[in-house]
C-alpha positions in Angstrom: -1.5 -2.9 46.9 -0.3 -6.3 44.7 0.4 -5.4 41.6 0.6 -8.1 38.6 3.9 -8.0 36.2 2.4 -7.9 32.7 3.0 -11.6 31.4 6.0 -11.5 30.1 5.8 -12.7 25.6 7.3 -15.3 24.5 9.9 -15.0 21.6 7.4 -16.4 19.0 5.2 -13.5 20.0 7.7 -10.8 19.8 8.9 -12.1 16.4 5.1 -11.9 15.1 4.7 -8.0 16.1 8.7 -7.4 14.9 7.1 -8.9 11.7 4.1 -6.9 11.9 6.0 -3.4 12.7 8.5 -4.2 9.3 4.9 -5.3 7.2 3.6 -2.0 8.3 6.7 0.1 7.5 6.8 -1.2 4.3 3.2 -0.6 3.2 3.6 2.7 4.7 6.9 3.4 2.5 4.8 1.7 -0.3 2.1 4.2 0.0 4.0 7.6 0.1 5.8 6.3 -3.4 2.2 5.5 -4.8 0.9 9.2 -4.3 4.8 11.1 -5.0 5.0 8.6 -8.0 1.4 9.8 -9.2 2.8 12.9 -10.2 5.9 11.6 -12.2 5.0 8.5 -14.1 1.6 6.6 -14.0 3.3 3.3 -14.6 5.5 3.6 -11.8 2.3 4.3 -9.8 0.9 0.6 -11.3 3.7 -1.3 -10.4 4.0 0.4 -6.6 0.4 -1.0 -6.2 1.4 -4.3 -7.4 3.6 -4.6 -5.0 1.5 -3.3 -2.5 -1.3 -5.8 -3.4 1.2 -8.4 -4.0 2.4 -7.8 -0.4 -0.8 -7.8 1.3 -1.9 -11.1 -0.3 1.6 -12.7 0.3 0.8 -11.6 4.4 -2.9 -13.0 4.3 -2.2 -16.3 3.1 0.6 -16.5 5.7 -1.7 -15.3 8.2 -4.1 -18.1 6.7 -1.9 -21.0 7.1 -0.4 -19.6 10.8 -4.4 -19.6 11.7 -4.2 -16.3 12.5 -7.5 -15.4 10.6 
């Protein structure tokens, strides 16, 4: 039996998921503050959304002007 080595990705490709896997760690991170912070302060809950919205939007229009959407 022939078996096909998975096509190998190119470096632009693995630097795209590295980027990915950090965007997704950090919205993670993000997330855990927002509900431990809901407890403690309500305006430290506000700005940990910010930045969460502020994140996302900074990641769609990249993802807009790579073509990616």
């Amino acid at each position: 039996m022939i078996r096909n080595k998975p096509p190998k990705e190119s470096p632009l490709t693995q630097a795209a998921g590295a980027e990915f896997d950090r965007l997704a760690a950090l919205i993670g991170m993000l997330d855990y503050l927002i509900v431990e912070s809901r407890e403690i302060e309500p305006l430290a809950e506000y700005f940990l959304k910010m930045a969460r919205l502020s994140l996302l939007e900074a990641e769609q229009t990249r993802a807009d002007v790579d073509g990616r959407n």
